[in-house]
C-alpha positions, 0 to 999 in steps of 0.5 A: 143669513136667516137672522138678517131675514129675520130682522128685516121683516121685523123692521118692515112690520114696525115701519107699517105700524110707525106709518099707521100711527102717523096717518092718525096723528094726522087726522085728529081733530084738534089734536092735543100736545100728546098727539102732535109730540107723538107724531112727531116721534113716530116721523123721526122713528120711521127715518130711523128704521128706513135708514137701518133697513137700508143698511141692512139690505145694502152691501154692508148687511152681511152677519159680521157686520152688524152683530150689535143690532142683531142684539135687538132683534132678540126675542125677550130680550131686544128692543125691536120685540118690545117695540113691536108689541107697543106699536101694535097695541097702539094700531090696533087702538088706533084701528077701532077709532078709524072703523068706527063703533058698532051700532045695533049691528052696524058699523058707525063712523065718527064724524071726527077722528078723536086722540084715544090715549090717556096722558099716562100712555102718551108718556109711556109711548113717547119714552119707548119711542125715544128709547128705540131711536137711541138704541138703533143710533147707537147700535149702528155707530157701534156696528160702522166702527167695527166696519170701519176698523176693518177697513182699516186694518184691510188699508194696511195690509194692502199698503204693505203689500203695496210697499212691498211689491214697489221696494221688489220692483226697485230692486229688480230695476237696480239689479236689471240697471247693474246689468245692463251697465257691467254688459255695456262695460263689456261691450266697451272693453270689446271694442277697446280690445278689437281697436288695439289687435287692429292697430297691432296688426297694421303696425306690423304689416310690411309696407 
């Protein structure tokens, strides 16, 4: 469970710094291609994230569940981590832009919120983005086929349980069936008996 919790607030901060770095894009003036391909790739990361946090916290957020993406929460190791880190650099860039410069003390705004990011760090920004989107799609498609298998599997040992208890139901109908017809023979033959002594009486009656 401590992993879950765990990989949640991971998901939480980069969906802060993902909204942060929208929020930017959205203000610059003029934007270049750089920042209109970056705010796009950020507005499909955060529908990424959004989903896996959901599926985190729904029903199907149990440990056994979701082994593979718990890999990429890894320290050193994962991509959340990595991923953290871009898109924090990025926010706290992104900050000093929006705050302003200091001026003799003082805190002066820009009058336009211009892109910060040389061409080189828009690549590298872009490629993790792109990066993190593919690892999290694959690791849930690999998380819901083992979950998915599993249901299967679940299916049919109920099925065969199911079998199993119509075929003990039908032979308990046979058996009670069986039964009930040798009692109804019994009750015919009884009958049968007691006309016959009744005839063999009266034809030996005096008349």
């Amino acid at each position: 469970m401590a992993e879950i919790v765990g990989l949640a607030a991971s998901i939480i901060t980069l969906l802060d710094f993902v909204a942060t770095g929208i929020k930017f894009c959205k203000k610059v003036k003029d934007a270049p291609l750089e920042c209109l391909n970056i705010q796009r790739e950020l507005t499909f990361l955060q529908i990424y994230l959004q989903d896996f946090n959901f599926l985190l916290n729904g029903p199907r957020g149990s440990p056994e569940w979701i082994d593979t993406s718990k890999k990429l929460a890894e320290p050193g190791v994962g991509m959340l981590p990595r991923l953290e880190s871009t898109l924090a650099r990025m926010s706290n860039k992104v900050k000093k832009v929006m705050e302003g410069k200091k001026v003799m003390g003082m805190t002066v705004k820009y009058r336009t919120v211009v892109w910060p990011f040389a061409a080189s760090e828009c690549r590298d920004l872009l490629n993790e983005l792109e990066r993190a989107k593919t690892l999290l799609s694959v690791a849930v498609q690999l998380d819901q086929a083992r979950l998915m298998s599993a249901i299967q599997d679940d299916l049919s040992i109920i099925r065969n349980q199911l079998g199993a208890l119509a075929s003990g139901v039908d032979d308990m109908r046979l058996e009670m069936g069986t039964h009930m017809y040798s009692q109804r023979l019994r009750v015919l033959d009884l009958n049968t008996h007691n006309r016959e002594s009744a005839g063999l009486i009266l034809s030996v009656s005096p008349s």
